[in-house]
C-alpha positions as CSV (number, residue, x, y, z in Angstrom):
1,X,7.4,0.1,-11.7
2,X,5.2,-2.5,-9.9
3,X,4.6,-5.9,-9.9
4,X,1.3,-7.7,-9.5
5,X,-0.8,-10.8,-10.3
6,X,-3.8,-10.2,-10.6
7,X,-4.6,-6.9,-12.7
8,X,-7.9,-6.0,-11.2
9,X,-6.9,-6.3,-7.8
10,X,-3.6,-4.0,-9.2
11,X,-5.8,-1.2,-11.2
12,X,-8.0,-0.7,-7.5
13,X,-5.4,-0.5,-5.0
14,X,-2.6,1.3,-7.8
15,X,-4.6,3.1,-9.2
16,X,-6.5,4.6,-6.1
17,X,-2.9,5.0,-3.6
18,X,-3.4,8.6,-3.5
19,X,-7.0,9.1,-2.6
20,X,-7.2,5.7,-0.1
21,X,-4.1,6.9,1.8
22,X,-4.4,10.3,1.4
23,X,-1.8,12.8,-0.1
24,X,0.9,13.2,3.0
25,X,1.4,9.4,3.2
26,X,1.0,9.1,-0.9
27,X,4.1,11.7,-1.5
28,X,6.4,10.0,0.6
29,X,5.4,6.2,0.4
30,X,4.1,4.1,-2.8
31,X,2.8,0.4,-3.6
32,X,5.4,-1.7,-5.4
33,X,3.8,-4.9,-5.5
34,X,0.8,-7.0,-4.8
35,X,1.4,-10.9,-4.3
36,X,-1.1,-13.3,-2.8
37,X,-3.0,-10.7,-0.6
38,X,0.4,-9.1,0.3
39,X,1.0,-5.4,-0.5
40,X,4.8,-4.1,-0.4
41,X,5.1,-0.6,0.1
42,X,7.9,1.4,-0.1
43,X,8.5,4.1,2.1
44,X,11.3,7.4,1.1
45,X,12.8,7.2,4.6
46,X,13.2,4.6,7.7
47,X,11.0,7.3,9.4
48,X,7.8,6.9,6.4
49,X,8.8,3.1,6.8
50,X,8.7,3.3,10.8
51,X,5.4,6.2,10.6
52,X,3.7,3.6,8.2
53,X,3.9,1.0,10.5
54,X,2.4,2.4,13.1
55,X,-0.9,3.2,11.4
56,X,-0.9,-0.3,9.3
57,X,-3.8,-1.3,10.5
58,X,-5.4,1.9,9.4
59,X,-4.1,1.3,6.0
60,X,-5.5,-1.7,5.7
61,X,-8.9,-0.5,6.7
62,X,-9.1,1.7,4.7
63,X,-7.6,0.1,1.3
64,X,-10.2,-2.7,2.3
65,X,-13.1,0.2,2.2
66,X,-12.0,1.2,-1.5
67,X,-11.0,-1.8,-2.7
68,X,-12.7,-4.7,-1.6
69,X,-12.0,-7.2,1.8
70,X,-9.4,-9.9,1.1
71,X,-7.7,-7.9,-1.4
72,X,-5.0,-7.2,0.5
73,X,-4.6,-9.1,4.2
74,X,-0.9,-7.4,4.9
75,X,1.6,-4.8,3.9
76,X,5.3,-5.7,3.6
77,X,6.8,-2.1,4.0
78,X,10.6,-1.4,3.2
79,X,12.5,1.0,2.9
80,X,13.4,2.2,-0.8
81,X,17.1,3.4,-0.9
């Protein structure tokens, strides 16, 4: 389940996870929510969490590309128990 605020903004970076991030990060991390330009993912494992950091900025190019600039300006990324 996710939580958002804006449905169009929602549908384009939900519903497009697996072929913006690609299917290694998309089987071990998903998007939970989408709040005023901030994305929480949520990573399987402190590693994903820690891995996912690391290549934020990446992420954010690249979910930018598909989805539009100003969409999402930062990823909040936990650690789902």
């Amino acid at each position: 389940m996710f939580l958002c605020f804006f449905a169009s903004c929602c549908v384009g970076v939900f519903g497009r996870w697996r072929s913006v991030v690609g299917d290694q990060i998309a089987a071990h991390a998903s998007p939970t929510s989408l709040h005023e330009g901030v994305l929480t993912v949520s990573a399987e494992s402190t590693a994903w969490a820690t891995q996912l950091r690391m290549v934020q900025s990446q992420l954010l190019a690249k979910i930018a590309a598909a989805v539009g600039d100003g969409v999402v300006t930062s990823l909040k990324i936990i650690w789902m128990l």
